[in-house]
N, C-alpha and C positions, 0 to 999 in steps of 0.2 A: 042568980045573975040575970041582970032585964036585959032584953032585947038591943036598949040602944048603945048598954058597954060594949057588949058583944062587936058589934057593928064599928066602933070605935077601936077597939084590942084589933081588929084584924090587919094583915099583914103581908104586902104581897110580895113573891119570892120571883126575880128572874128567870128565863130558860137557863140563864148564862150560869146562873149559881146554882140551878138547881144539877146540872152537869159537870159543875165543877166539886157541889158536896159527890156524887155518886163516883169520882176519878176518874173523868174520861174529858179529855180538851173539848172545846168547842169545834165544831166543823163548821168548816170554813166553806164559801161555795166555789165550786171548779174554778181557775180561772179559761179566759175565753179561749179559744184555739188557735196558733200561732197561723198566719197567712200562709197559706201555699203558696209555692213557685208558679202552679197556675195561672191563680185567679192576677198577679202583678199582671204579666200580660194581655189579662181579659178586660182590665182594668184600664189597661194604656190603650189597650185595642177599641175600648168601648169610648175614651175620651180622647183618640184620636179624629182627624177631621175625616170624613165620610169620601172617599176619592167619588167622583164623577164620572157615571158611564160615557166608554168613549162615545162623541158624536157621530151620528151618520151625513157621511156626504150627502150636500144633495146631486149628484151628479148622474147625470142623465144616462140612461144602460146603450145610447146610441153612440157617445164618447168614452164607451172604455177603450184604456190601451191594449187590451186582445183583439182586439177587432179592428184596430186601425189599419193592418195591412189587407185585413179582407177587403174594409171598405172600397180603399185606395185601389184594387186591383179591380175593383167593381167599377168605379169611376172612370178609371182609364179604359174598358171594358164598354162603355158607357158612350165615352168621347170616340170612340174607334168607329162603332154600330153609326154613329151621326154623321161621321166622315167619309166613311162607307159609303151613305146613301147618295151623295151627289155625284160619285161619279158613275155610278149604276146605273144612276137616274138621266145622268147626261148622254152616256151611252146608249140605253133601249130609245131617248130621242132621237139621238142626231141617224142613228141608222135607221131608222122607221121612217125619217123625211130623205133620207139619201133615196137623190131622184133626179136625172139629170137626163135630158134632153139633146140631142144632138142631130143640128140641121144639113144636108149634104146638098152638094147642089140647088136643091132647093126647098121649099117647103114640106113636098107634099114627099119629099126621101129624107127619111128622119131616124135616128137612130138614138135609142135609149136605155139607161141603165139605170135596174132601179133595186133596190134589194131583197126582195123578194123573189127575186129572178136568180138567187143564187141561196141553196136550201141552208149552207152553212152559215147564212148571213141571219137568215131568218132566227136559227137557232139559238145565234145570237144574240137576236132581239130580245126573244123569249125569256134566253137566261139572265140577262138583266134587269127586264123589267121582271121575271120572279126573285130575283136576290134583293133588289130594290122595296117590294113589298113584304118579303121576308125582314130585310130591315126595320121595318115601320114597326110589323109584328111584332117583334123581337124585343121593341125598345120597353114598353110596360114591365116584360120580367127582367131584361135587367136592374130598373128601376126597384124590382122585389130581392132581388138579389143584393142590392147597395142596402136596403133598409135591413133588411134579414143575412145576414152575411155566413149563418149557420144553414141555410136550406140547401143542404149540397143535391136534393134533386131537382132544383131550378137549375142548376151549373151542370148536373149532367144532360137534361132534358138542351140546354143553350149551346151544349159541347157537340153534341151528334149532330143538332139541326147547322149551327155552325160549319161540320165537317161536309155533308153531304150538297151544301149549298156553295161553299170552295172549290169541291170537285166539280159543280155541275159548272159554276165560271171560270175555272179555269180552261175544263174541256169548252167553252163555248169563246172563250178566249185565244186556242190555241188554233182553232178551226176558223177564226175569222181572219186570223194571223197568218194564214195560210194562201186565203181568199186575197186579200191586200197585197200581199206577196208575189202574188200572181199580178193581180193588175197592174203594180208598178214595175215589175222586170220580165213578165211576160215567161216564155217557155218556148226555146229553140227549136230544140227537140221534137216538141209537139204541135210547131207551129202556131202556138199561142202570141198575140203580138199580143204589148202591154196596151191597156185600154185608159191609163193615163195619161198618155198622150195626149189626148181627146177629150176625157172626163175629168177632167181637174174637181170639178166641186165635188162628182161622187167618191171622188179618191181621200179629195183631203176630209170630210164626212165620216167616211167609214173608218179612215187613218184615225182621227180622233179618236173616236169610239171605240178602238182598239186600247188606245194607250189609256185611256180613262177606266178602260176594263181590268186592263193590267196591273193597276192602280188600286183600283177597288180586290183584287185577289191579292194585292200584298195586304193590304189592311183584314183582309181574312187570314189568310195564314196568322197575321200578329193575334188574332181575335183566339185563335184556333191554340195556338201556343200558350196563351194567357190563359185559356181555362183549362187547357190540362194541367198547368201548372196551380192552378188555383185547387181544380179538385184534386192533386194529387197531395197539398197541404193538407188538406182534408182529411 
Protein backbone atom coordinates (compact mmCIF):
# COMPACT_ATOMS: atom_id res chain seq x y z
CA UNK A 1 0.00 0.00 0.00
CA UNK A 2 1.69 3.69 -1.05
CA UNK A 3 1.91 6.37 1.14
CA UNK A 4 -0.84 8.64 -0.44
CA UNK A 5 -3.91 5.60 0.05
CA UNK A 6 -2.80 5.55 3.37
CA UNK A 7 -3.31 9.36 3.84
CA UNK A 8 -6.58 9.17 2.11
CA UNK A 9 -8.12 5.80 4.12
CA UNK A 10 -7.70 7.83 7.23
CA UNK A 11 -10.44 8.69 9.47
CA UNK A 12 -11.03 10.86 12.27
CA UNK A 13 -13.11 9.78 15.22
CA UNK A 14 -14.69 12.46 17.82
CA UNK A 15 -14.11 12.84 21.63
CA UNK A 16 -17.79 12.49 21.51
CA UNK A 17 -17.98 8.94 19.89
CA UNK A 18 -15.01 7.90 21.06
CA UNK A 19 -16.90 8.01 24.90
CA UNK A 20 -19.73 7.06 23.58
CA UNK A 21 -18.24 3.47 21.78
CA UNK A 22 -16.26 3.06 25.54
CA UNK A 23 -20.21 3.50 27.47
CA UNK A 24 -19.82 6.35 29.37
CA UNK A 25 -22.10 9.84 28.55
CA UNK A 26 -20.27 12.87 27.67
CA UNK A 27 -19.48 15.22 30.61
CA UNK A 28 -21.00 18.12 30.51
CA UNK A 29 -19.11 21.22 32.14
CA UNK A 30 -20.53 22.44 35.68
CA UNK A 31 -22.98 24.84 35.31
CA UNK A 32 -22.16 28.56 36.86
CA UNK A 33 -23.01 29.06 40.58
CA UNK A 34 -26.31 30.33 41.52
CA UNK A 35 -25.99 34.25 43.07
CA UNK A 36 -25.94 34.63 46.67
CA UNK A 37 -28.22 36.62 48.80
CA UNK A 38 -24.99 38.52 49.32
CA UNK A 39 -23.52 39.79 46.55
CA UNK A 40 -27.86 41.12 45.39
CA UNK A 41 -27.15 43.76 47.99
CA UNK A 42 -23.45 44.40 47.27
CA UNK A 43 -24.70 44.89 43.87
CA UNK A 44 -27.62 47.46 44.69
CA UNK A 45 -25.14 48.82 47.21
CA UNK A 46 -22.34 49.23 44.58
CA UNK A 47 -25.00 50.94 41.95
CA UNK A 48 -26.47 52.86 44.36
CA UNK A 49 -25.93 56.86 44.31
CA UNK A 50 -22.84 57.52 46.51
CA UNK A 51 -24.67 59.79 49.69
CA UNK A 52 -22.47 63.12 50.33
CA UNK A 53 -20.53 63.73 53.38
CA UNK A 54 -22.42 66.08 55.54
CA UNK A 55 -21.19 69.60 55.07
CA UNK A 56 -19.30 71.69 57.65
CA UNK A 57 -20.68 74.92 58.69
CA UNK A 58 -18.69 77.67 58.21
CA UNK A 59 -19.57 79.24 61.37
CA UNK A 60 -17.32 81.11 63.45
CA UNK A 61 -16.48 79.28 67.10
CA UNK A 62 -17.09 83.09 68.53
CA UNK A 63 -21.06 82.31 67.61
CA UNK A 64 -21.67 79.24 69.12
CA UNK A 65 -24.95 78.92 71.01
CA UNK A 66 -22.82 77.55 74.17
CA UNK A 67 -21.24 80.40 74.72
CA UNK A 68 -23.88 82.88 74.10
CA UNK A 69 -24.93 83.42 77.72
CA UNK A 70 -21.23 83.66 78.71
CA UNK A 71 -20.65 86.16 76.19
CA UNK A 72 -23.84 88.20 77.16
CA UNK A 73 -22.82 88.11 80.90
CA UNK A 74 -19.50 89.48 79.82
CA UNK A 75 -21.07 92.35 78.04
CA UNK A 76 -23.15 93.35 80.52
CA UNK A 77 -20.09 92.92 82.84
CA UNK A 78 -18.46 95.25 80.23
CA UNK A 79 -21.16 98.01 80.07
CA UNK A 80 -21.38 98.07 84.22
CA UNK A 81 -17.12 98.56 84.51
CA UNK A 82 -17.89 101.93 81.96
CA UNK A 83 -20.58 103.10 83.92
CA UNK A 84 -18.84 102.71 86.81
CA UNK A 85 -16.12 104.92 85.82
CA UNK A 86 -18.00 108.34 85.81
CA UNK A 87 -19.29 108.44 88.75
CA UNK A 88 -15.95 107.61 90.60
CA UNK A 89 -14.50 109.90 88.43
CA UNK A 90 -16.81 112.68 89.28
CA UNK A 91 -16.54 112.16 92.64
CA UNK A 92 -12.61 111.98 93.43
CA UNK A 93 -13.18 115.65 91.46
CA UNK A 94 -15.77 117.41 92.74
CA UNK A 95 -14.26 116.70 96.47
CA UNK A 96 -10.68 117.34 95.61
CA UNK A 97 -11.96 121.13 94.33
CA UNK A 98 -14.46 121.39 97.30
CA UNK A 99 -12.97 124.56 98.71
CA UNK A 100 -14.90 127.37 99.90
CA UNK A 101 -13.99 130.57 101.44
CA UNK A 102 -15.78 132.46 103.82
CA UNK A 103 -15.45 136.39 104.51
CA UNK A 104 -16.59 137.71 108.10
CA UNK A 105 -16.59 141.18 108.81
CA UNK A 106 -14.11 141.73 106.68
CA UNK A 107 -11.42 140.64 104.58
CA UNK A 108 -8.61 140.13 106.47
CA UNK A 109 -11.27 137.52 109.16
CA UNK A 110 -11.95 134.74 106.82
CA UNK A 111 -12.99 131.52 107.38
CA UNK A 112 -12.60 128.37 105.19
CA UNK A 113 -13.46 124.96 104.37
CA UNK A 114 -11.78 122.83 102.30
CA UNK A 115 -11.45 118.98 102.21
CA UNK A 116 -8.66 117.99 103.34
CA UNK A 117 -9.26 119.50 106.42
CA UNK A 118 -11.49 116.59 107.20
CA UNK A 119 -9.26 113.02 107.12
CA UNK A 120 -12.65 111.06 106.14
CA UNK A 121 -12.93 113.34 103.19
CA UNK A 122 -9.57 112.80 102.18
CA UNK A 123 -10.15 108.98 102.20
CA UNK A 124 -12.59 109.54 100.12
CA UNK A 125 -10.99 111.21 97.65
CA UNK A 126 -8.46 108.54 97.55
CA UNK A 127 -10.99 105.80 97.15
CA UNK A 128 -12.39 107.10 94.20
CA UNK A 129 -9.90 108.12 92.31
CA UNK A 130 -8.38 104.20 93.09
CA UNK A 131 -11.65 102.47 92.02
CA UNK A 132 -11.81 105.00 89.11
CA UNK A 133 -8.42 103.73 87.77
CA UNK A 134 -8.99 100.33 88.77
CA UNK A 135 -11.89 100.60 86.36
CA UNK A 136 -9.73 101.76 83.48
CA UNK A 137 -7.51 98.67 84.52
CA UNK A 138 -10.02 96.43 84.53
CA UNK A 139 -11.49 97.05 81.21
CA UNK A 140 -8.70 95.24 78.79
CA UNK A 141 -9.60 91.79 80.79
CA UNK A 142 -12.96 92.09 80.63
CA UNK A 143 -12.56 92.65 77.01
CA UNK A 144 -10.54 88.75 77.38
CA UNK A 145 -13.12 87.55 79.11
CA UNK A 146 -16.00 88.60 76.25
CA UNK A 147 -13.70 87.03 73.55
CA UNK A 148 -12.68 83.91 75.70
CA UNK A 149 -15.67 83.14 77.70
CA UNK A 150 -13.90 79.69 78.93
CA UNK A 151 -10.93 81.57 80.94
CA UNK A 152 -12.60 81.25 84.30
CA UNK A 153 -9.21 82.60 85.83
CA UNK A 154 -9.79 85.95 84.20
CA UNK A 155 -13.46 85.78 86.18
CA UNK A 156 -11.94 84.87 89.25
CA UNK A 157 -8.74 87.09 89.29
CA UNK A 158 -11.99 90.17 88.00
CA UNK A 159 -14.21 88.50 91.15
CA UNK A 160 -11.73 89.35 94.11
CA UNK A 161 -10.28 92.64 92.61
CA UNK A 162 -13.98 93.51 92.22
CA UNK A 163 -14.84 92.57 95.87
CA UNK A 164 -12.01 94.15 97.65
CA UNK A 165 -12.46 97.52 95.72
CA UNK A 166 -16.59 97.49 96.75
CA UNK A 167 -15.39 97.21 100.16
CA UNK A 168 -12.88 99.92 100.06
CA UNK A 169 -15.94 102.41 98.33
CA UNK A 170 -18.18 101.57 100.17
CA UNK A 171 -16.18 102.07 103.59
CA UNK A 172 -15.16 105.48 101.97
CA UNK A 173 -18.63 106.14 101.13
CA UNK A 174 -20.08 105.48 104.26
CA UNK A 175 -17.45 107.78 106.30
CA UNK A 176 -18.06 110.63 103.90
CA UNK A 177 -21.86 110.06 104.50
CA UNK A 178 -21.16 110.60 107.88
CA UNK A 179 -19.01 113.96 107.35
CA UNK A 180 -22.01 115.58 105.15
CA UNK A 181 -24.29 114.53 107.75
CA UNK A 182 -22.61 116.57 110.12
CA UNK A 183 -22.28 119.65 108.25
CA UNK A 184 -25.72 119.74 107.25
CA UNK A 185 -27.63 119.01 110.69
CA UNK A 186 -24.83 119.70 112.87
CA UNK A 187 -24.54 117.86 116.56
CA UNK A 188 -26.47 119.41 119.68
CA UNK A 189 -24.93 117.47 121.96
CA UNK A 190 -21.49 118.24 121.03
CA UNK A 191 -22.16 121.74 120.16
CA UNK A 192 -21.28 121.17 116.68
CA UNK A 193 -23.42 123.93 114.74
CA UNK A 194 -24.09 122.91 110.92
CA UNK A 195 -21.50 124.57 108.63
CA UNK A 196 -24.00 124.63 105.88
CA UNK A 197 -25.38 127.44 106.84
CA UNK A 198 -22.45 129.28 105.61
CA UNK A 199 -20.75 126.91 103.15
CA UNK A 200 -23.38 126.13 100.73
CA UNK A 201 -20.87 125.40 97.68
CA UNK A 202 -18.67 123.08 99.87
CA UNK A 203 -21.79 121.25 101.02
CA UNK A 204 -23.53 120.85 97.95
CA UNK A 205 -19.79 119.67 96.44
CA UNK A 206 -19.23 117.11 98.82
CA UNK A 207 -23.20 116.18 98.87
CA UNK A 208 -22.70 115.31 95.29
CA UNK A 209 -19.73 113.25 95.51
CA UNK A 210 -21.48 111.29 98.08
CA UNK A 211 -24.39 110.37 96.04
CA UNK A 212 -22.26 109.78 92.81
CA UNK A 213 -20.25 107.39 95.17
CA UNK A 214 -23.22 105.64 96.11
CA UNK A 215 -23.96 105.05 92.80
CA UNK A 216 -20.85 103.89 91.55
CA UNK A 217 -20.94 101.03 94.75
CA UNK A 218 -24.32 99.91 93.48
CA UNK A 219 -22.92 99.24 90.00
CA UNK A 220 -20.17 97.27 92.05
CA UNK A 221 -22.14 95.09 94.05
CA UNK A 222 -24.19 94.45 90.35
CA UNK A 223 -20.44 93.82 89.12
CA UNK A 224 -19.81 91.55 92.16
CA UNK A 225 -23.05 89.53 91.91
CA UNK A 226 -22.56 88.90 88.13
CA UNK A 227 -19.31 87.32 88.40
CA UNK A 228 -20.14 85.08 91.14
CA UNK A 229 -22.73 84.04 89.18
CA UNK A 230 -20.94 83.66 86.07
CA UNK A 231 -18.05 81.68 87.89
CA UNK A 232 -20.24 79.67 89.59
CA UNK A 233 -21.85 78.48 85.99
CA UNK A 234 -18.48 77.56 85.67
Amino acid sequence: MSTSESGAAAHVIPIDDVAHHHGKAPVDAPPPPPATAAAVPAAAARDAPVASAPRKTGRIPFFRRADRGSRCVALIDFVLRVAAFGPTLAAAIATATADETLSVFTEYFQFRARFDEFPALVFFMVANAVAAGYLVLSLPFSVAVFLRPHAIGLRLLLLVCDVIVFGLLAAAAAAAAAIVDLAHSGNLRANWVPICMQFHGFCQRTSGSVVASFLAVLVFMLLVILGAFAVRKR
